[in-house]
C-alpha positions as CSV (number, residue, x, y, z in Angstrom):
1,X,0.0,0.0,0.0
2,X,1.0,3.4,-0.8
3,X,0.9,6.8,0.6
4,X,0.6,10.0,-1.7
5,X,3.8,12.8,-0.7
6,X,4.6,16.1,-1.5
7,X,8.3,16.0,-1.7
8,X,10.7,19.5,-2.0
9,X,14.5,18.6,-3.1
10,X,16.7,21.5,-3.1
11,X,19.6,21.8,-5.4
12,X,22.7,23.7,-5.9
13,X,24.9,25.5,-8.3
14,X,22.3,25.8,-11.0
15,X,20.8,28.6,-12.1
16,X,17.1,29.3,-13.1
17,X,15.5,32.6,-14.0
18,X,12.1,31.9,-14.1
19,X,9.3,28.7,-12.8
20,X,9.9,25.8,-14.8
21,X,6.5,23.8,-15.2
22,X,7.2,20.2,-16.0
23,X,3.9,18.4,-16.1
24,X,4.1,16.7,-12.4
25,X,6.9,18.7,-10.4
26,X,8.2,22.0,-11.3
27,X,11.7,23.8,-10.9
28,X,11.6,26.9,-8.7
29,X,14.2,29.7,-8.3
30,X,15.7,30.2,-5.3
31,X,18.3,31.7,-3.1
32,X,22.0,31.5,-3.6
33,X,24.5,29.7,-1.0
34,X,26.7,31.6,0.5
35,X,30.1,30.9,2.6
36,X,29.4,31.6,6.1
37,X,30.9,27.9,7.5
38,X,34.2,28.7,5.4
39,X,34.5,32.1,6.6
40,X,33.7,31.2,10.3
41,X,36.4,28.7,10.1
42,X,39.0,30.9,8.5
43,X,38.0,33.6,11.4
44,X,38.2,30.8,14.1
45,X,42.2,29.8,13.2
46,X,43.2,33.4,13.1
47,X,41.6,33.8,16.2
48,X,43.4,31.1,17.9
49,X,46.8,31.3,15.8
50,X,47.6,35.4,15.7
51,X,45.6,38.2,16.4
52,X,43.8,39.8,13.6
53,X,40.2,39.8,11.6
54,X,38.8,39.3,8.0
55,X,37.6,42.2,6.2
56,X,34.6,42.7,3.6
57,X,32.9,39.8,4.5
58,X,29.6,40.6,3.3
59,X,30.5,41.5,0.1
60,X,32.5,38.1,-0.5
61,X,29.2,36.2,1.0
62,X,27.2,38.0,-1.6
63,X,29.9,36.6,-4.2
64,X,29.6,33.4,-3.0
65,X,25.3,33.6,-3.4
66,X,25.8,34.6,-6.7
67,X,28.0,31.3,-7.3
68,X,26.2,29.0,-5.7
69,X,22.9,29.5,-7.0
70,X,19.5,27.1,-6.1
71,X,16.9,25.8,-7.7
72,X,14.3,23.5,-5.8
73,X,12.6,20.7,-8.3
74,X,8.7,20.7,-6.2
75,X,7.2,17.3,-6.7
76,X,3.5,17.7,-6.2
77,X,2.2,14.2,-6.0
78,X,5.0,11.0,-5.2
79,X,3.1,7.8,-4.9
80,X,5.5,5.6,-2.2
81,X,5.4,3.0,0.6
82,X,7.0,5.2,3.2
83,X,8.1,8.4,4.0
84,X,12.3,6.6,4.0
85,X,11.5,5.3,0.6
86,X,10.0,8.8,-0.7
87,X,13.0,10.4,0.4
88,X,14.8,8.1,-2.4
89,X,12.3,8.5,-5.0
90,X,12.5,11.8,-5.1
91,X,16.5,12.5,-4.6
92,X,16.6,9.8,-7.5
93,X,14.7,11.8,-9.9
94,X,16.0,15.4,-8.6
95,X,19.5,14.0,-9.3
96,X,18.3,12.7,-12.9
97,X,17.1,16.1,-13.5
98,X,20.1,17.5,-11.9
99,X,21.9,15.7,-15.0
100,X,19.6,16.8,-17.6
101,X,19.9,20.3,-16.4
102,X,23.8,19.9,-17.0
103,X,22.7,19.7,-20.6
104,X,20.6,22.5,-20.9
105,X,21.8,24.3,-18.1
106,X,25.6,23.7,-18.3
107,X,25.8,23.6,-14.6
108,X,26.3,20.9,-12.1
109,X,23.6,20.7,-9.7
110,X,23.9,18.5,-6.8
111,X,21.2,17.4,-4.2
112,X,21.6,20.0,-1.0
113,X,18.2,18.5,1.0
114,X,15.3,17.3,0.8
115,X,11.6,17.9,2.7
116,X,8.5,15.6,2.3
117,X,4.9,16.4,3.3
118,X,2.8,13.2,3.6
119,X,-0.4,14.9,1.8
120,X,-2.7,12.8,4.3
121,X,-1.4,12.9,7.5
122,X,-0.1,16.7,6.8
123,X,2.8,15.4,8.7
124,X,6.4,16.7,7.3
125,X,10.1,15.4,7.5
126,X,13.4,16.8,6.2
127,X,17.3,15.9,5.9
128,X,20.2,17.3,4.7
129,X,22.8,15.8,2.7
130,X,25.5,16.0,5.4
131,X,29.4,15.3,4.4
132,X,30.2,11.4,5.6
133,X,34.2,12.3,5.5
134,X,35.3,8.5,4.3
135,X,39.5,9.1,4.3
136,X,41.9,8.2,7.0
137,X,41.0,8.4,10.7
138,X,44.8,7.3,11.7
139,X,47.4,10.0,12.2
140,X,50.9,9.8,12.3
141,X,53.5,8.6,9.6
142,X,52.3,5.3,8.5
143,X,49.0,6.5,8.1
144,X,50.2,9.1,5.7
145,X,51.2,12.5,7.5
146,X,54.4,12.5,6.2
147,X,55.5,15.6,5.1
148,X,58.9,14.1,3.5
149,X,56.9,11.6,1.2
150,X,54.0,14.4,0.5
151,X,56.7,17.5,-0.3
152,X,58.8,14.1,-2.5
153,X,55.3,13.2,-4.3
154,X,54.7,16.9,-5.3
155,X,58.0,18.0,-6.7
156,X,57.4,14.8,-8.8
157,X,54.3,15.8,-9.8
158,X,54.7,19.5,-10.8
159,X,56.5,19.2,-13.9
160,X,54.7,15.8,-15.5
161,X,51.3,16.2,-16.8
162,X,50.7,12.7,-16.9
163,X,51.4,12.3,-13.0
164,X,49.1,15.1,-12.8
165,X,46.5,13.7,-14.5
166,X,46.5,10.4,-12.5
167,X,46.5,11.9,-9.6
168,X,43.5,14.1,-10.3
169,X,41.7,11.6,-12.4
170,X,42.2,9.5,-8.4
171,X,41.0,12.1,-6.6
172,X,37.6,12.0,-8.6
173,X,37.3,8.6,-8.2
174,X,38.1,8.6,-4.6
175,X,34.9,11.5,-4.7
176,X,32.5,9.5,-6.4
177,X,29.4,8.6,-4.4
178,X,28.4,5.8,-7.2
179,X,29.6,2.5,-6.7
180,X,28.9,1.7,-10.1
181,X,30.8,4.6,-11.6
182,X,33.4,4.5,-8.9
183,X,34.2,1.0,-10.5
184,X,34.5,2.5,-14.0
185,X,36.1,5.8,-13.2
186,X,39.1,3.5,-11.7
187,X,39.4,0.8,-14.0
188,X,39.3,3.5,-16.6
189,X,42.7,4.9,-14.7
190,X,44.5,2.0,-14.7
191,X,43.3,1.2,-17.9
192,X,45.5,4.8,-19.2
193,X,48.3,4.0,-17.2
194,X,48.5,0.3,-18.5
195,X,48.3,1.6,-22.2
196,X,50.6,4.4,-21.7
197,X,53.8,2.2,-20.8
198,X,53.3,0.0,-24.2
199,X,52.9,-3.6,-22.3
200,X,51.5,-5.0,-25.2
201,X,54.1,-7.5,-26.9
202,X,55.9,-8.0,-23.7
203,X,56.7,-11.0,-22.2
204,X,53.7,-12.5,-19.9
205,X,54.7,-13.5,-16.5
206,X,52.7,-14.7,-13.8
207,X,52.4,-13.0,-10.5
208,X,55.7,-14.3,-9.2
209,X,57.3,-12.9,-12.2
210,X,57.4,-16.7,-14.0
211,X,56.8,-16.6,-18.2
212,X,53.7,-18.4,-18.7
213,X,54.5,-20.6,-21.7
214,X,52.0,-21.9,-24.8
215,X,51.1,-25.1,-25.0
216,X,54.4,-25.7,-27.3
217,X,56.6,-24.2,-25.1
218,X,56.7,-21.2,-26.5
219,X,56.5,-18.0,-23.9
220,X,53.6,-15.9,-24.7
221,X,53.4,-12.1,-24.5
222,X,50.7,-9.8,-23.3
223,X,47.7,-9.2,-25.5
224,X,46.5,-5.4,-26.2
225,X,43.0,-5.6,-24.7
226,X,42.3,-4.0,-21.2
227,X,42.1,-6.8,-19.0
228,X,46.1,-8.1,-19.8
229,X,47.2,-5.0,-19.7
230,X,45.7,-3.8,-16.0
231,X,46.8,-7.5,-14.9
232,X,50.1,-6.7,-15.8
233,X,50.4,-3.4,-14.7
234,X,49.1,-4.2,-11.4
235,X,51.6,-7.0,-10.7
236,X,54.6,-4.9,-11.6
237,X,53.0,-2.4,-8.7
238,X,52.7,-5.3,-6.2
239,X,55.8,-6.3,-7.0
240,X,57.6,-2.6,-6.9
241,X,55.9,-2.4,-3.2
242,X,57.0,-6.1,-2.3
243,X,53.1,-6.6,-1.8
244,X,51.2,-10.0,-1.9
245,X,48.1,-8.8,-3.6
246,X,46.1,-10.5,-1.5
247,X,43.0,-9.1,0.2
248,X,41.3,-10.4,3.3
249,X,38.2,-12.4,3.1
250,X,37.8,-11.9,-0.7
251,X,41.2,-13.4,-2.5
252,X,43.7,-12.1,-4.5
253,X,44.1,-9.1,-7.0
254,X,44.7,-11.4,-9.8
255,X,41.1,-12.9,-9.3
256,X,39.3,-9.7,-8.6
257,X,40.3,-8.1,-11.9
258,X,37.5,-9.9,-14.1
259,X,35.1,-8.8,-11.4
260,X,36.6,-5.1,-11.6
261,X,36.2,-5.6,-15.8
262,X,33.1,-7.1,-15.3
263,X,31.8,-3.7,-13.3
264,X,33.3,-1.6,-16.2
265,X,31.9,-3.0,-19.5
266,X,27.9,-3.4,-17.3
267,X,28.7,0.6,-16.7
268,X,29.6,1.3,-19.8
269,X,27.7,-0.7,-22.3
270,X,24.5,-1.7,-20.5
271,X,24.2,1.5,-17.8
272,X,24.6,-0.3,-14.9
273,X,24.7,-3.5,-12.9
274,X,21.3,-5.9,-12.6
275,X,22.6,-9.2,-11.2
276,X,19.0,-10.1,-10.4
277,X,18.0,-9.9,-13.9
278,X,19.1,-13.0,-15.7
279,X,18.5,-10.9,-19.4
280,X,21.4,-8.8,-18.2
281,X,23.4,-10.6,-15.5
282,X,24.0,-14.1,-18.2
283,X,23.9,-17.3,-15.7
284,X,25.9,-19.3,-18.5
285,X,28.3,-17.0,-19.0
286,X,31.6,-17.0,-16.8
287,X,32.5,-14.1,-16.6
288,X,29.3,-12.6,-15.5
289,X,28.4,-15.6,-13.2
290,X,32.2,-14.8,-11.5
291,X,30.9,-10.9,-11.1
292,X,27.8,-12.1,-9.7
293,X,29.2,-14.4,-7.0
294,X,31.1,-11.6,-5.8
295,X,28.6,-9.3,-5.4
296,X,26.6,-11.9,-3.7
297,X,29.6,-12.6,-1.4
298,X,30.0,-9.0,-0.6
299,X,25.9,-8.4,0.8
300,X,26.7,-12.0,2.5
301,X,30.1,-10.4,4.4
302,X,28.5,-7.2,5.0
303,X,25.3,-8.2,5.7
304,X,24.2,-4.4,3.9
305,X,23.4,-3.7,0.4
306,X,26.4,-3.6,-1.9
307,X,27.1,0.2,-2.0
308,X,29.9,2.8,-2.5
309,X,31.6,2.2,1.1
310,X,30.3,-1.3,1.9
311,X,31.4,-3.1,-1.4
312,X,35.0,-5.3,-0.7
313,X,35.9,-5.6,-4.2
314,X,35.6,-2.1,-4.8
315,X,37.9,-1.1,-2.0
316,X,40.7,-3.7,-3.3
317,X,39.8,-2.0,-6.8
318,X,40.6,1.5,-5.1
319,X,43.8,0.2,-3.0
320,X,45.3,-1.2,-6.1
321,X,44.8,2.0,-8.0
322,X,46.2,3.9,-5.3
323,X,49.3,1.4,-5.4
324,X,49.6,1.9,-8.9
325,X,49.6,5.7,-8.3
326,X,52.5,5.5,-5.4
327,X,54.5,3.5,-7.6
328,X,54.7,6.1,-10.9
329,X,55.1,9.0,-8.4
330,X,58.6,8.0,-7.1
331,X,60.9,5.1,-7.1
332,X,60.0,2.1,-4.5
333,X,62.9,2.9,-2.6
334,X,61.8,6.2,-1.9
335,X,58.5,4.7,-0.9
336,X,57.2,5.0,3.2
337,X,54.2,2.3,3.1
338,X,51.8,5.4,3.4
């Protein structure tokens, strides 16, 4: 049984000059964002660090408004079976809209908050899409506050745009909220980093560095197709780091990489991952019936939906990217494990 909502999803950085009516929801105008947290903070540290006080405030806060602007997508009638699974109907089509406003828009609109009105009961909840910081919660050197590796890393960075492109092209990945596209975004990097050193042609060797041989004998070389090639390039990183490749509860990075491929070519050619559809997910296929057990095995370890932050294989996806990354920004030898 369902219940009839009213359901007001606030978006920002896009801006709209007039009332867009769109059938069943429309796109209202609104006020801009300003900058108050980041000026408060800036005004905090000076207070506590040396004497002194920011100037012109308002006038950058009005700057800020006018770069940040809002827009708030009003649907009038969203038929769901509770208010929690309202609150994802309606972020899901703001954020389609969001997308289809890039187009026409050429902004970037993101979901801000949301508030629904259960149209019976004339009750009303909100929420706010509050930051879920998902870095390191360690300190110290081995946990990456190393200012010898970091000011190391960025003089190697600063004069190679490929090393700045990698580690940019991380960063995004390491942002994105998708698990889906967080799988594509970096495969696709280690995909560029693979291609860009040439491995195809080159001797195949197995994860202990072993030629794997034909069936006459005859050592065999890497093929030019992605898969080889991210193989390859992800042993010579685990080797470079003296690293087993191995990840805890869900096996090595040698098996994981189909999965990882899998995850890619679903994004990319058929818009996403169904394993419970059997017209998408093929049970006679291998390589989709490999993908599909780990998924499975992920929700069974986790005992949660599989999801940005709660998917395994994803992680060791991540890690290995990030190893790859370490590995082209300075020699192993000038390496800390952070």
């Amino acid at each position: 049984m369902s219940t009839d909502y009213r359901a007001l999803v606030f978006l920002k950085n896009c801006l709209a000059h007039s009332l867009l009516e769109c059938g069943d929801f429309e796109i209202v105008p609104f006020d801009g964002l300003g900058c108050t947290d980041e000026l408060n903070l800036m005004q905090t540290f000076l207070t506590r660090f040396q004497p002194g006080s920011l100037n012109e405030t308002d006038r950058v806060i009005e700057q800020a408004k006018r770069g940040q602007p809002t827009v708030v997508v009003h649907f009038r009638r969203l038929a769901a079976p509770s208010t929690d699974a309202c609150f994802i109907l309606a972020e899901q089509q703001a954020e389609l809209i969001a997308c289809l406003l890039a187009i026409q828009r050429h902004s970037y609109a993101s979901v801000v908050g949301t508030i629904i009105q259960d149209l019976t009961a004339g009750a009303s909840r909100w929420r706010v899409r509050v930051p879920n910081y998902t870095g390191n919660l360690l300190g110290g050197v081995l946990a990456g506050e190393s200012a010898e590796t970091l000011s190391k890393r960025l003089a190697a960075v600063q004069h190679n745009d490929s090393l700045q492109l990698y580690v940019k092209l991380f960063r995004e990945a390491r942002e994105e909220q998708d698990a889906e596209f967080a799988y594509y975004r970096f495969w696709t990097l280690l995909e560029m980093i693979a291609r860009a050193k040439n491995l195809a042609g080159q001797p195949l060797l197995d994860w202990d560095g072993q030629p794997i041989m034909n069936r006459h004998g005859i050592p065999r070389t890497i093929e030019d197709a992605a898969e080889p090639l991210v193989c390859e390039l992800a042993r010579r990183a685990y080797a470079a780091r003296s690293a087993s490749g191995r990840f805890m509860g869900i096996g090595h990075t040698k098996d994981l990489i189909p999965v990882w491929y899998r995850h890619r070519n679903c994004i990319s050619h058929h818009g996403g991952c169904r394993p419970d559809d059997p017209s998408h997910c093929h049970r006679t296929s291998q390589q989709f019936v490999t993908c599909r057990n780990a998924h499975l095995a992920t929700i069974a370890r986790s005992n949660l939906p599989r999801g940005r932050h709660t998917d395994d294989a994803l992680r060791a996806l991540e890690e290995t990217a990030r190893l790859v990354i370490i590995v082209e920004l300075n020699p192993p030898r000038m390496e800390s494990s952070s």
